[in-house]
C-alpha positions in Angstrom: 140.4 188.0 124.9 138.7 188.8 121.5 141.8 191.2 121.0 144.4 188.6 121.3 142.3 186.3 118.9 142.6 188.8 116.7 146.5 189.5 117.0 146.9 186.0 116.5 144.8 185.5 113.7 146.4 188.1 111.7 149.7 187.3 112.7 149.3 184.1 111.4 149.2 185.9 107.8 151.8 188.5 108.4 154.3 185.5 107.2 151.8 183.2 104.9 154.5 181.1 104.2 155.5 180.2 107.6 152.1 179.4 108.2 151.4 177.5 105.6 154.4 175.4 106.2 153.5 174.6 110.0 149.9 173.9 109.2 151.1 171.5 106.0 153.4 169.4 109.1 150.1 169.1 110.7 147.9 167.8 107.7 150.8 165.4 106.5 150.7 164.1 110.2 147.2 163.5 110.1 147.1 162.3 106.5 149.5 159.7 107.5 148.6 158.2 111.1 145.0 157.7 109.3 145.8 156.2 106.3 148.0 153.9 108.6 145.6 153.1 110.6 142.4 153.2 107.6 144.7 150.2 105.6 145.3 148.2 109.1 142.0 148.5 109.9 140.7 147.7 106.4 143.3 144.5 106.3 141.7 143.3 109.5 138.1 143.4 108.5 138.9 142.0 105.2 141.1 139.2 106.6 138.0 138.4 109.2 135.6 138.9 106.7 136.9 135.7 104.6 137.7 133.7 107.3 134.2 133.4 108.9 133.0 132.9 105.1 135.1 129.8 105.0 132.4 128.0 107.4 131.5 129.6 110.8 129.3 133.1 110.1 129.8 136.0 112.0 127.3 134.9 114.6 125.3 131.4 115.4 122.7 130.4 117.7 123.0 127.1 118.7 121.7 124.5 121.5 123.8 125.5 124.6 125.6 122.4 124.9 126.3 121.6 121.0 129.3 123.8 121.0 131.5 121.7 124.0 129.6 118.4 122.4 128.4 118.3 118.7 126.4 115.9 118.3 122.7 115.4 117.1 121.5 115.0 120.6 123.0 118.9 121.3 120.3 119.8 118.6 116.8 122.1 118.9 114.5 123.2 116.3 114.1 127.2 115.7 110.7 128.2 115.3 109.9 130.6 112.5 108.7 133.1 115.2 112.4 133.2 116.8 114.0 133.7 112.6 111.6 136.4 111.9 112.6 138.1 114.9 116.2 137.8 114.5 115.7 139.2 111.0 114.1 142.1 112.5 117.6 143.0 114.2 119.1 146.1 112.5 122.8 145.1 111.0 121.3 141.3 110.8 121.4 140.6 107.2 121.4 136.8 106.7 119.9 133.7 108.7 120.4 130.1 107.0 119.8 127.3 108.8 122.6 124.3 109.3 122.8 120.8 110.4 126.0 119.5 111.1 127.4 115.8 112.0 130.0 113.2 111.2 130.3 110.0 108.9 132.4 107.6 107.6 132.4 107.7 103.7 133.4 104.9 101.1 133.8 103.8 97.6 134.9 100.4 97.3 137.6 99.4 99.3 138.7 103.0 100.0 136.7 104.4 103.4 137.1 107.9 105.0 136.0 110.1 108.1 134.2 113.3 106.8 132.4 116.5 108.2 129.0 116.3 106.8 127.2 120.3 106.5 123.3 120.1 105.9 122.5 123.5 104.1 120.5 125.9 102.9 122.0 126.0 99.3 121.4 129.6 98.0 121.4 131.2 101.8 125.1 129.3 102.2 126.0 130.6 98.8 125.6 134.2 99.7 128.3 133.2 103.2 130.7 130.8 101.8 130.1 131.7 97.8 130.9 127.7 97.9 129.2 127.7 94.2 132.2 129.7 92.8 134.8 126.9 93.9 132.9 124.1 92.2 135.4 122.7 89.7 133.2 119.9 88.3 130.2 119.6 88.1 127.8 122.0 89.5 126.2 123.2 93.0 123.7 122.0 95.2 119.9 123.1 94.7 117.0 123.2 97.4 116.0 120.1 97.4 118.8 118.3 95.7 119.8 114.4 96.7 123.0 115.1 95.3 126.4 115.9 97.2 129.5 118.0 96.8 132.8 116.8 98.2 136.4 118.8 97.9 139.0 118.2 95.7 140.9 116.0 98.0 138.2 113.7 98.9 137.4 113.1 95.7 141.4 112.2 94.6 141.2 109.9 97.9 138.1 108.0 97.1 138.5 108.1 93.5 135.3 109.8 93.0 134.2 111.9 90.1 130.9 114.1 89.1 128.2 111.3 88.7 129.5 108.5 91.0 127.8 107.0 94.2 129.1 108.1 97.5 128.7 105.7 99.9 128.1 107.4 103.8 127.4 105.6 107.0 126.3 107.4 110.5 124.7 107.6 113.6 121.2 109.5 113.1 119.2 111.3 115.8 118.9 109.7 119.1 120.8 106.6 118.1 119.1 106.0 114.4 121.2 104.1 112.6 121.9 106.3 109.1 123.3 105.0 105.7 122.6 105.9 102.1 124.0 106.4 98.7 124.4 110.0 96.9 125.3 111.0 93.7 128.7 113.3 93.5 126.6 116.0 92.2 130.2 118.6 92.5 133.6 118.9 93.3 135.1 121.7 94.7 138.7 123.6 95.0 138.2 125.1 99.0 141.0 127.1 100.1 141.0 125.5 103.6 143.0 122.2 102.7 141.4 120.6 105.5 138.0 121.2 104.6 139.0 120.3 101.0 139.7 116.7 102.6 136.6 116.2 105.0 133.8 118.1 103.9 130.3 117.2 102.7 127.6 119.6 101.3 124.2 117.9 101.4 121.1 120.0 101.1 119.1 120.4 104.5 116.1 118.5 104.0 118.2 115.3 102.7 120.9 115.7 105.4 117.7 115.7 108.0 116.1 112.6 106.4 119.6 111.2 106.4 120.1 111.5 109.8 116.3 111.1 110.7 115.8 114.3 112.4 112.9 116.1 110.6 112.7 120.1 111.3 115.8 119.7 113.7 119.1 122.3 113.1 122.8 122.4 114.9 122.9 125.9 114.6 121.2 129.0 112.6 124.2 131.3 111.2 124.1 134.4 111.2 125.7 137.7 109.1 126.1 141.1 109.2 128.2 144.0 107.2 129.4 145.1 110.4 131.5 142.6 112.2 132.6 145.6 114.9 129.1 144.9 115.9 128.8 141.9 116.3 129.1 142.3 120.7 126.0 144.4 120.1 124.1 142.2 117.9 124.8 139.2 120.5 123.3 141.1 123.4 120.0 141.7 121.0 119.7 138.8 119.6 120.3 136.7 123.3 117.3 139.0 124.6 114.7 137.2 122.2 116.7 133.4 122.7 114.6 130.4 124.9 116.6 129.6 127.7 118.2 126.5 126.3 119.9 128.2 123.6 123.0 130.4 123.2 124.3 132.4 120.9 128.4 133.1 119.7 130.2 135.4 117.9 133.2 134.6 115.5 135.4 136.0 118.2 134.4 132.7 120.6 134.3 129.9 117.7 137.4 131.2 116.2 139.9 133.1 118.8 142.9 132.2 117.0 142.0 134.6 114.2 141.4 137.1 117.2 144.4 136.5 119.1 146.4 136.7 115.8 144.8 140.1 114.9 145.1 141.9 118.3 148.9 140.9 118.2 149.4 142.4 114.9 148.0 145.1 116.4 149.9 145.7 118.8 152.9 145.8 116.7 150.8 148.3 114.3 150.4 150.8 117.4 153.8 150.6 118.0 155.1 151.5 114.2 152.4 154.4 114.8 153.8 155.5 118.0 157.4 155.6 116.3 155.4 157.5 113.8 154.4 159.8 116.4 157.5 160.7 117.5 158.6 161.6 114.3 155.6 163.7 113.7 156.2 165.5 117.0 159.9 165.7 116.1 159.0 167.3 112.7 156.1 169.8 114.2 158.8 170.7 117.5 161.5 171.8 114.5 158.8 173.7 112.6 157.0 175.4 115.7 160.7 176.2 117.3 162.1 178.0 113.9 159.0 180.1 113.6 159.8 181.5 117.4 163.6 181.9 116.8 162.4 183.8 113.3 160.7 185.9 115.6 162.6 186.3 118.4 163.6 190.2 117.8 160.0 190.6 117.2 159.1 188.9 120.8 161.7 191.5 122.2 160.6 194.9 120.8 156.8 194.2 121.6 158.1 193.7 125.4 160.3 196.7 125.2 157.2 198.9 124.4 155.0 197.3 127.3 153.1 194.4 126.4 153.2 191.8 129.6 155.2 188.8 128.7 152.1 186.5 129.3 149.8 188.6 126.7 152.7 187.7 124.3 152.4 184.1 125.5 148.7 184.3 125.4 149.3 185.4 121.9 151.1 183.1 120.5 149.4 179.8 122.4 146.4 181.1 119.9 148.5 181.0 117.2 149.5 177.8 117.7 145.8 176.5 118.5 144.7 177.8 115.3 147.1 176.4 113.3 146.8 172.9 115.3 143.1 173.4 114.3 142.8 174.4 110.7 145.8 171.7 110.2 143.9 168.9 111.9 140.6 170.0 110.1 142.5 170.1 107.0 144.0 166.9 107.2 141.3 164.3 108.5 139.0 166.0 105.0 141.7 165.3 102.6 142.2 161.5 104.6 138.6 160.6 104.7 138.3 161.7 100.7 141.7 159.1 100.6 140.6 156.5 102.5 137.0 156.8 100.7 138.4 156.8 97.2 140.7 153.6 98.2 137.8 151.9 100.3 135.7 151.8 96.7 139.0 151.0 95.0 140.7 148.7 96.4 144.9 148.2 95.6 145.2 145.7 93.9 148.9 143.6 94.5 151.5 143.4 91.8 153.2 139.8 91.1 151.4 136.8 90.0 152.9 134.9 93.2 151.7 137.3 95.2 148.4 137.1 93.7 148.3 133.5 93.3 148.8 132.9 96.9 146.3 135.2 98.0 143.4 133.4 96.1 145.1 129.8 97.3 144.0 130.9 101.1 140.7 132.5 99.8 141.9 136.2 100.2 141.1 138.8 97.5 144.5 140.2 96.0 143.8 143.7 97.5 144.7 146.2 100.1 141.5 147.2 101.9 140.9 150.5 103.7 138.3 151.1 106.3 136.1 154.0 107.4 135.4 153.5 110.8 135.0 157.2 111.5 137.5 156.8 114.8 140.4 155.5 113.2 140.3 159.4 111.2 139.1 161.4 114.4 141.1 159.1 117.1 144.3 160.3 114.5 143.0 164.0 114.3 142.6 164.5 118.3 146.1 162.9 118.6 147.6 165.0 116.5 146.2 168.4 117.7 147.1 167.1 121.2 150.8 167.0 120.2 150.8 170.3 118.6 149.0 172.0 122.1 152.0 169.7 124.1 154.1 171.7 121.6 152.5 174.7 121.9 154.6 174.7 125.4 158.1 175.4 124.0 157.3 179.1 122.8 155.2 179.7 126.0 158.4 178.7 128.1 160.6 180.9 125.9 158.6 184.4 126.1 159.0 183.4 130.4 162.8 183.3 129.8 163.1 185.8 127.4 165.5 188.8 127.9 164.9 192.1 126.2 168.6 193.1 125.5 169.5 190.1 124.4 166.3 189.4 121.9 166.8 193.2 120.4 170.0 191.8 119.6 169.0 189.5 117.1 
């Protein structure tokens, strides 16, 4: 065996620029599939990535019956034991607290149903970077009276920075709640509807609003890895009381998930047409370096050496160069991908641009590093060429000596 490695390895090099041509089909393939799939990938986690920032979180533990029925009565109050713990979680890199509820809003004769958001101001900066699509006026602080409405409720209620905001509610266990609060900001959100509804009130005055002193709808929760987020549920359900529960994005937003997988699937068919044509273009190269060598296949057999040592011989060949072109090709796509993933494309085209920061996306093409998305491409690859690899072995079987030496 250590013989016919060694025959192949050097006859590999007997024609370098053969070689190097098969073995450059291999890192192109390679190069490709994974920057395909590194920009799909990285598209993905950036689209998911703004979307939970728009309001949900990547994860929130909440009462178990507040997501089927949110109201204040679906509440419970997170003891500073359970948030230390949480924090603890490895990947678990933000825990604010929220309480969340309905009013009717008014200025004079104008009225309006809104989504009222009791936050932590500087924790709900850091999810939703609300502060940097304040328009007017400025943000919320921690223990601000003020409020900040969107641009549409403003224009409705004919509200600026400064007036009284009338809002009207149903407190905690039946409370009645009412009270005026100074439009302390307006801001520009990218989700039209929350533009029209939303409220920001600081925590504390959206709990002595709605009378409910130390209560919360829901703690959110964020991580840099949202592919983890299945494994950070299972952790952080271990530690929860029974009466609580805890979702991912995934469950409080499946349209984004269902909208994703199916561009997916379309993505894994463009790569499997990719695929082909990779195995087309590695089928021409592999089956002109055996009809180059076809006289050479003959004489060897001529002089006695077995017809499967040849093919033994040359299914090496072909593993090596399957090898040192798969190697080859995920280092040069991970340096790629790596480069691009700190430097994101940016898009060309102010209406292109424009309507990328109208829905809240950045105006760039993200890659990701997920190391399978570079080895999943790799394995594939090198699995074509040893499917490949088949064609020689079958023409050595059929091969006839007369004929060959003809060549």
């Amino acid at each position: 065996m250590r013989t016919n490695i060694k025959l192949a390895w050097r006859n590999l090099w007997r024609n370098k620029r053969r070689t190097i041509i098969t073995i450059s089909s291999i890192v192109f393939s390679v190069l490709l599939a994974s920057f395909m799939r590194s920009l799909q990938e990285g598209s993905y986690g950036s689209m998911i990535d703004n979307v939970v920032k728009f309001y949900s979180g990547y994860l929130q533990v909440q009462d178990s019956a507040f997501w089927d029925e949110r109201t204040l009565e679906n509440t419970f109050q997170p003891s500073p034991e359970l948030i230390s713990n949480i924090k603890k979680i490895d990947d678990v890199t933000l825990v604010s607290h929220r309480i969340e509820s309905a009013a009717l809003t008014a200025n004079g004769m104008r009225s309006k149903p809104a989504m009222v958001l009791g936050i932590e101001p500087e924790l709900e900066d850091k999810i939703t970077n609300i502060s940097k699509k304040i328009t007017k006026g400025s943000f919320l602080t921690p223990h601000d009276n003020g409020v900040v409405i969107g641009e549409g409720m403003a224009s409705y209620l004919e509200l600026g920075v400064g007036d009284t905001l009338t809002m009207i509610s149903q407190g905690y266990h039946g409370i009645s709640a009412n009270g005026l609060f100074r439009v302390k900001g307006i801001m520009s959100h990218p989700n039209k509807e929350y533009d029209n509804r939303l409220i920001y009130l600081s925590l504390e005055t959206a709990r002595n609003f709605y009378s409910a002193p130390g209560i919360s709808t829901s703690l959110v929760i964020m991580t840099d890895n949202h592919y983890g987020v299945n494994q950070l549920k299972k952790k952080i359900g271990k530690i929860l009381p029974e009466q609580n529960t805890v979702m991912t994005w995934v469950e409080m937003q499946p349209e984004l998930e269902q909208l994703i997988q199916s561009d997916r699937g379309g993505g894994i068919i463009m790569l499997g047409v990719l695929y082909v044509v990779i195995a087309f273009g590695m089928f021409s190269v592999v089956m002109m370096m055996v009809k180059e060598r076809k006289r050479e296949f003959g004489v060897i057999h001529a002089v006695g050496m077995r017809k499967t040592k040849i093919s033994t011989m040359l299914f090496l060949e072909t593993l090596m160069i399957g090898v040192i072109g798969s190697i080859i090709g995920l280092f040069i796509s991970v340096l790629i991908a790596f480069y691009f993933y700190h430097n994101p494309i940016p898009f060309s085209g102010e209406q292109v641009v424009s309507a990328s920061e109208k829905f809240g996306m950045a105006p760039y093409l993200f890659f990701s590093m997920k190391p399978s998305l570079f080895y999943n491409q790799m394995i594939l690859v090198f699995s074509i060429s040893l499917i490949i690899s088949l064609f020689p072995i079958y023409n050595i079987h059929r091969l006839k000596i007369t004929k060959a030496m003809r060549n």
